[in-house]
N, C-alpha and C positions, 0 to 999 in steps of 0.2 A: 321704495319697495323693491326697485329692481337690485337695489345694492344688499340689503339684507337678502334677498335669496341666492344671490352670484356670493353673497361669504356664506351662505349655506352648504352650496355647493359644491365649494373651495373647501370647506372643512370637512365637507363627505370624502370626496377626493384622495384629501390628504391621510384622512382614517382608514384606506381599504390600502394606503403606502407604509403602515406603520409593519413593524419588525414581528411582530405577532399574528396581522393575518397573512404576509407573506407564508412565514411556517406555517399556517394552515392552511391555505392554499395548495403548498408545495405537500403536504400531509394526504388531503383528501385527493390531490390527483396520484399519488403513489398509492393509498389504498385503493383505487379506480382501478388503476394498471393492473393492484397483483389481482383485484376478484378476476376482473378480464382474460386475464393467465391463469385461474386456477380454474374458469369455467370451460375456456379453451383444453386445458389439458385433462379436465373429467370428461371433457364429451371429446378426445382422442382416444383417452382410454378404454370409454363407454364403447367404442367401434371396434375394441380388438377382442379378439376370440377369448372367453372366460377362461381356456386351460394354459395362457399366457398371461396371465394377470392374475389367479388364484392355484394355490400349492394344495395337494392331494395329501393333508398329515394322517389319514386313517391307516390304521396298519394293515388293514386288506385292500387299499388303495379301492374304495368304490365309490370314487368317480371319476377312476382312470379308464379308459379303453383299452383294450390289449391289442398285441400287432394284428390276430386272427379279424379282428374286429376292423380296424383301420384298412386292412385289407381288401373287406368285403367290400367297404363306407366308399374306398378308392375307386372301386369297378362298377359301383353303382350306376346305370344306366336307365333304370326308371322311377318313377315319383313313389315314392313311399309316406302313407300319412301316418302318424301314431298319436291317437287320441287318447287322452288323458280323462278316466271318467271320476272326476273331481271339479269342485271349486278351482282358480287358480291360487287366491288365497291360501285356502286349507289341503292343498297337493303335500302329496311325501316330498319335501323339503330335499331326502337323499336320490329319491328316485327324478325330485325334477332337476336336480344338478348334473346324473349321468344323462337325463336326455339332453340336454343343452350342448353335451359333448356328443353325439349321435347329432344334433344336426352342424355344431362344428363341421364334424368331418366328409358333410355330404351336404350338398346345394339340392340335392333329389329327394333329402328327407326335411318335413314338414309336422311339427309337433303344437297340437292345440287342445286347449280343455273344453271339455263338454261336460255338465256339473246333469245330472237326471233329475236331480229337483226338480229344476226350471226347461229340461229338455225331455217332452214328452215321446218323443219317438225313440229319443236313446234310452229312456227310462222303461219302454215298451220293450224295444230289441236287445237291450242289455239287462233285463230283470234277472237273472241269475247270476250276474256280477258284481260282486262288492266293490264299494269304494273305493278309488285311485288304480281298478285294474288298468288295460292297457291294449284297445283295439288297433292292430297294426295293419294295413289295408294298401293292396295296390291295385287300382283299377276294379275287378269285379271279386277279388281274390281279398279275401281278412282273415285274420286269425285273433281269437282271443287270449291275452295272458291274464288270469287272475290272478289277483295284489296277494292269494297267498303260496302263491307260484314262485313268486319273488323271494319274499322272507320264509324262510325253511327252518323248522324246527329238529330236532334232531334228539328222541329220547331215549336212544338205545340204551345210554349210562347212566339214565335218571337213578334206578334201583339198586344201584351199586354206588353211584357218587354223589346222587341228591342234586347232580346239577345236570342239565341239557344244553345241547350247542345249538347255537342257530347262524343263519348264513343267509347274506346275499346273495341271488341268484339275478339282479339283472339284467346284465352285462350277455349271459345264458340265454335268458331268455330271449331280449330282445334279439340279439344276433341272430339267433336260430329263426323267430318270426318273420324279421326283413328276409332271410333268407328264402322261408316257406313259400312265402305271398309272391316273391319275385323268380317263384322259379317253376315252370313246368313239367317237371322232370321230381318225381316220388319215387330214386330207388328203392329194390326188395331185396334183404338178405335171407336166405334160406339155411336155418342150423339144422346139420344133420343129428338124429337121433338114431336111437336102436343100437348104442356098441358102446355103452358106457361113458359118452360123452360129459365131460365138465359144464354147469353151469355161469353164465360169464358172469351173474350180476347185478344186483339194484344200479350199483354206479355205472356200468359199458351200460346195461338201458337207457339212463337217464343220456348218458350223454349220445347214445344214437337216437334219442327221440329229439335232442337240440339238432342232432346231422340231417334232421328229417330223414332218415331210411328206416323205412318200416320194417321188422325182423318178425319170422314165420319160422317154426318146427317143421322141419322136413322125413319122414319116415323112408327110408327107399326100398323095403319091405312091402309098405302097403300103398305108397304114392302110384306106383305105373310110371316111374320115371321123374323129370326135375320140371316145374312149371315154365311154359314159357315166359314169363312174367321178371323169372329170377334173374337179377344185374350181379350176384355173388355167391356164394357159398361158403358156410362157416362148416371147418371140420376141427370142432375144438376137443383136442388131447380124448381121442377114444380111448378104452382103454380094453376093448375086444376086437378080432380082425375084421373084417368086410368080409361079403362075401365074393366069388369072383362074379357073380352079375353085377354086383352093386359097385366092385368097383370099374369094371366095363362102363356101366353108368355114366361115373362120373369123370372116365377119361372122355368115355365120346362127347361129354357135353361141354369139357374145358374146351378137346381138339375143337370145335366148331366154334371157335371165338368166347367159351366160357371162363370165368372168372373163379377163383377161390384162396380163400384166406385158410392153412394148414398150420394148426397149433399141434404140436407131435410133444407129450411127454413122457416118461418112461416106463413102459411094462414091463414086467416080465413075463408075458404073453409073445408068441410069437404073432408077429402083424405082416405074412409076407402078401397078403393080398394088397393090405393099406399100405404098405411100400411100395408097391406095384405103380400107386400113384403118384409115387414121389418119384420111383426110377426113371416114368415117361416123362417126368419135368429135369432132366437131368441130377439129380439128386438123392443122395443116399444118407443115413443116419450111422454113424459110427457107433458101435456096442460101448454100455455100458453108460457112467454118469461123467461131464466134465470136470477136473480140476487146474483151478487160474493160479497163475502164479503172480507175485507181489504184486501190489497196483493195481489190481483188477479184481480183488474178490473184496467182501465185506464180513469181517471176523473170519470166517470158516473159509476154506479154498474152494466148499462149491456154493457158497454165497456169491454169482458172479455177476461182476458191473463190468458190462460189455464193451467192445471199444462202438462207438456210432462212426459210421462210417458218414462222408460228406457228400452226398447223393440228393435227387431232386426231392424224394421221398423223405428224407431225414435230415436236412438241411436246415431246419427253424432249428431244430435239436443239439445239431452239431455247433449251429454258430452259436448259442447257449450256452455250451458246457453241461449238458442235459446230463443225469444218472439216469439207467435203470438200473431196475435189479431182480436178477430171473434162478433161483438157488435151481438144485438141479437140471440143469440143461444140459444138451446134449448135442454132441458136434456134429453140423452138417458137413458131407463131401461131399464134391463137385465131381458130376462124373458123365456132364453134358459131352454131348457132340454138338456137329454143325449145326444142328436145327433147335439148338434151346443158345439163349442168351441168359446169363445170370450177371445178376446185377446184387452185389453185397451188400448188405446193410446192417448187421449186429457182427462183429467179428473178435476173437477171441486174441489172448496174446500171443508169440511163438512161443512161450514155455506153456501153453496148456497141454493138458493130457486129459485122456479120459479113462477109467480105471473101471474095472468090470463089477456088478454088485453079484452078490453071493448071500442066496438066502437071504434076500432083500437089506445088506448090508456090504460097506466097504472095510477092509479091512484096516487100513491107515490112508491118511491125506497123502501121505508122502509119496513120492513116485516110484514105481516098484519096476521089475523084470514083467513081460509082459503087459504093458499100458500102454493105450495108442497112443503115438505123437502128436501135439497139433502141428503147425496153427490149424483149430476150428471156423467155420461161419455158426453164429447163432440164429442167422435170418437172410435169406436171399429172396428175390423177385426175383423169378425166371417166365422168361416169354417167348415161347416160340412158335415157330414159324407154320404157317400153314402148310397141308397137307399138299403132296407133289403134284398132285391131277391140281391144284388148285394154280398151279404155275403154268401146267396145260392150258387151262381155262382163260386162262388172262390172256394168253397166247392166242387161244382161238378166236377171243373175242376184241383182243386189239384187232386182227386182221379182216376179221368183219367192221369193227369199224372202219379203218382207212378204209375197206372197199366200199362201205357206205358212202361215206366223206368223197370218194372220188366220183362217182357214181352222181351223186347227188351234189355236185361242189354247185349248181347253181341256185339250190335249193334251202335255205338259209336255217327253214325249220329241221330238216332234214341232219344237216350238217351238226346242230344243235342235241340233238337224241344221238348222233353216232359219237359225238365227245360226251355227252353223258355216261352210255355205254360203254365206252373205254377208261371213263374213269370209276365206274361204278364195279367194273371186274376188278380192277388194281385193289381199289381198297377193301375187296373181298378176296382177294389170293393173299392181303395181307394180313388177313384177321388169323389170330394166332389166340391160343391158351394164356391163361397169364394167372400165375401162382405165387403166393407168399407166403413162404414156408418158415414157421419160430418152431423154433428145438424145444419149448421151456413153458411148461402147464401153468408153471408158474408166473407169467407174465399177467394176466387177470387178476391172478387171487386176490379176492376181498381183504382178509386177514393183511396179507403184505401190502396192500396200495394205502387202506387205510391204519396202518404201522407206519407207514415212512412217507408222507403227504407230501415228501420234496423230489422223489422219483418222481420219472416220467415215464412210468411204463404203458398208461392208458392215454396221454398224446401222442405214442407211439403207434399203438392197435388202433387210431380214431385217424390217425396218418394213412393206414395202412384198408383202413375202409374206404377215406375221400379217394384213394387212389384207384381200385379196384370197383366202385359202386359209382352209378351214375355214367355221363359222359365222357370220361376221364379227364376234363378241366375243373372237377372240383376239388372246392377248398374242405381243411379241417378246419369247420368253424364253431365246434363246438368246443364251449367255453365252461368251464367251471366255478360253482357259486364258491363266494367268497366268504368267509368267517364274519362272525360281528362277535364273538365271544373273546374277551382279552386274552392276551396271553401274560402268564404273570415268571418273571422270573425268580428261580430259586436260587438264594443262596446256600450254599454247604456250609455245615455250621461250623468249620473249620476257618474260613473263609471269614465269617460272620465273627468269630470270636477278636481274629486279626484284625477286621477292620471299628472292631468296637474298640481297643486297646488303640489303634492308630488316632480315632477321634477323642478318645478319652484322656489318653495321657503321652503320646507321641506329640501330638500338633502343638496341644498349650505347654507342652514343657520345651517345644523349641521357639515357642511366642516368648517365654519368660528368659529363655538364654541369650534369644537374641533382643530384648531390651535389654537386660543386664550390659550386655557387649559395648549396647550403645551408651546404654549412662557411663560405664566406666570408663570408655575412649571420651566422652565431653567432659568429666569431673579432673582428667590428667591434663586436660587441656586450660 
């Protein structure tokens, strides 16, 4: 018995030696290996951030973030939650791919689904919002985005084209809410009325209600003066004068540390009061309309694409290659002293001119006897300097400090309020006016911004608000909704004719020459 199972054994032995399970042995441990490397390397990849591992093919790129965005995402300093009011299942598939890049770029943002079905209290406190909106919450501070906040319809060309556009808006949105919730600070702009003031816009609203700055009609006729509430002031292209109280107004409220954005376009009204308020900012308008020489204009010489200057205020812009385009505009001089600082920002070429209108026309583009020379500014930031008792002051009151501080050097609290005191004069002798002055009404207008969707002219005025409105550390972070409507290319049917003659009888009649070529060169051989 022992022998029969010892040549049992012997021939198990020698069957797991044969040539065939060696190969399958050596088979099943390499198929082992590669699962083991392919599960190693999907859970390497599974860890790295989704906008390095998946490509953005949409033509409105919307699941990309834009630099405004990554910006904010960077400085982020407190927790942000953004609840999703959906299934996570049945979520906008588009909207949950841009949040997944929102918490990419910030460890401070936190995104979870709350579905109201099954959640009675969000179903309570959220019954006015539809499906997949987007409550964005910091600490005791929310705000809500409705899901049709987001996708935007657009029917203005239905009855004319039978088709409507619609747009992405989340990228808009959300930045603007992280923004709201995390910040204490709700600047006010005040647009003045009563002098034939321009309307800025559905579009500067939408996008100062992303800037969060609430904007208010101002009458200086029947107000009793400028609120103290107001962080700016719009004076968009009057096109009547001021009067002189109203403009006393509005210098005594710049001089005292106030703010204002001056859009000036061209009347032919005399405005010596409203220049009154350009003069105390160093600043004067040259008569008449600009005209650009080559490179700088668009068709027409006063179609003008200004130079951007590379400045803290214009700097996304400049390293861009940004256009704008502002057709009549009108050259600022500089005619500052000591106490205004100007700082340039839209500037013209040396060959511009500006050429007088007459009966509210010009007579030729061309440069005549008579036409001002440039070079032009189309837009300065000028800031100046406080009032001279305000240098007094600081004077008076450094010197009661140190008498304090010596007085009291043993007294710690003391000590404490007389360095507050001495610095709290300083950066009150240094509160100054601060104005930005655009030559060119035309910078707003509806018609031109939504004509040429690839100028920059309203991230320019959105630049020119985060500067002037609030702290003066804010950002422009308001962001523009993005298309979902394709874009279709058109061929010219000149075009079209050529390239149907190219595929028709160009290409197979060189298919057929050069097989000819070839049989004849193999048949001589």
């Amino acid at each position: 018995m022992k022998k029969v199972n010892s040549g049992k054994l012997a021939g198990l032995k020698e069957s797991f030696n044969t040539k065939n399970v060696r190969f399958g042995s050596y088979s099943t441990a390499l198929i082992v290996i590669v699962i083991a490397i392919a599960v190693a390397f999907n859970f390497v990849i599974g860890q790295i951030p989704e906008k390095f591992t998946s490509f953005d093919m949409t033509p409105g790129k919307l699941y990309t973030i834009g630099e405004k965005t990554e910006k904010m995402l960077a400085g982020l300093d407190e927790d942000v939650t953004i609840s999703v009011l959906a299934e996570e299942s049945s979520a906008d598939q588009t909207l949950d791919r841009l949040l997944k890049r929102y918490e990419e770029g910030s460890d401070h943002i936190t995104v979870k689904y709350v579905d109201p079905a099954v959640n009675i209290g969000a179903a309570q406190t959220y019954s006015d919002a539809t499906q997949n909106s987007l409550v964005v919450s910091c600490g005791s501070r929310e705000t809500v985005i409705d899901y049709y906040d987001i996708y935007q319809s657009d029917y203005s060309s239905y009855y004319t084209t039978g088709s409507y556009d619609t747009s992405f808006d989340g990228e808009g949105q959300l930045t603007s809410a992280i923004a709201n919730v995390t910040s204490d600070d709700t600047p006010v702009l005040y647009h003045i009325t009563g002098h034939g003031e321009a309307d800025t816009g559905s579009s500067v609203e939408s996008l100062m209600r992303k800037q969060n700055v609430t904007q208010s009609d101002l009458n200086l006729m029947t107000s009793g003066g400028i609120p103290d509430d107001c962080d700016c002031l719009l004076i968009n292209a009057p096109t009547s004068d001021y009067s002189a109280e109203e403009t006393d107004t509005v210098i005594n409220y710049l001089d005292n540390g106030g703010s204002a954005i001056i859009i000036a376009g061209y009347t032919a009204e005399s405005m010596e009061n409203f220049e009154r308020i350009l003069s105390a900012y160093g600043m004067s308008l040259a008569d008449g309309i600009v005209m650009e020489s080559s490179n700088n204009y668009y068709q027409y010489p006063m179609y003008i694409v200004p130079n951007i200057e590379n400045t803290e205020l214009t700097s996304d812009l400049a390293e861009e290659n940004a256009n704008l385009l502002i057709p009549q505009a009108r050259g600022i001089v500089s005619t500052a002293g000591d106490d205004v600082t100007l700082t340039e920002l839209l500037s013209s070429s040396d060959g511009a001119y500006s050429k007088q209108v007459v009966d509210g026309q010009i007579s030729t583009y061309e440069k005549e006897a008579g036409d001002i020379d440039g070079p032009f500014g189309y837009a300065y930031l000028a800031e100046k300097k406080a009032a001279e008792n305000a240098d007094e002051n600081e004077e008076n009151a450094s010197d009661d400090a140190s008498d304090n501080d010596e007085e009291n050097a043993q007294d710690a609290g003391e000590d404490g309020a007389a360095e507050d005191q001495e610095t709290a004069a300083s950066e009150e002798a240094q509160t100054g006016g601060r104005v930005i002055l655009i030559s060119a009404a035309s910078l707003l207008d509806e018609t031109i911004n939504s004509s040429f969707p690839q100028i920059s002219n309203l991230d320019f005025y959105m630049n020119c608000v985060a500067e002037l409105c609030g702290d003066g550390g804010t950002e422009n972070i308001s962001v523009d909704a993005k298309t979902l409507t394709p874009e279709y290319i058109t061929v010219p049917a000149l075009q079209s004719v050529i390239w149907l003659a190219i595929a028709v009888f160009v290409l197979p009649l060189a298919v057929l020459i050069s097989g000819f070529v070839i049989w004849f060169r193999r048949r001589k051989k």
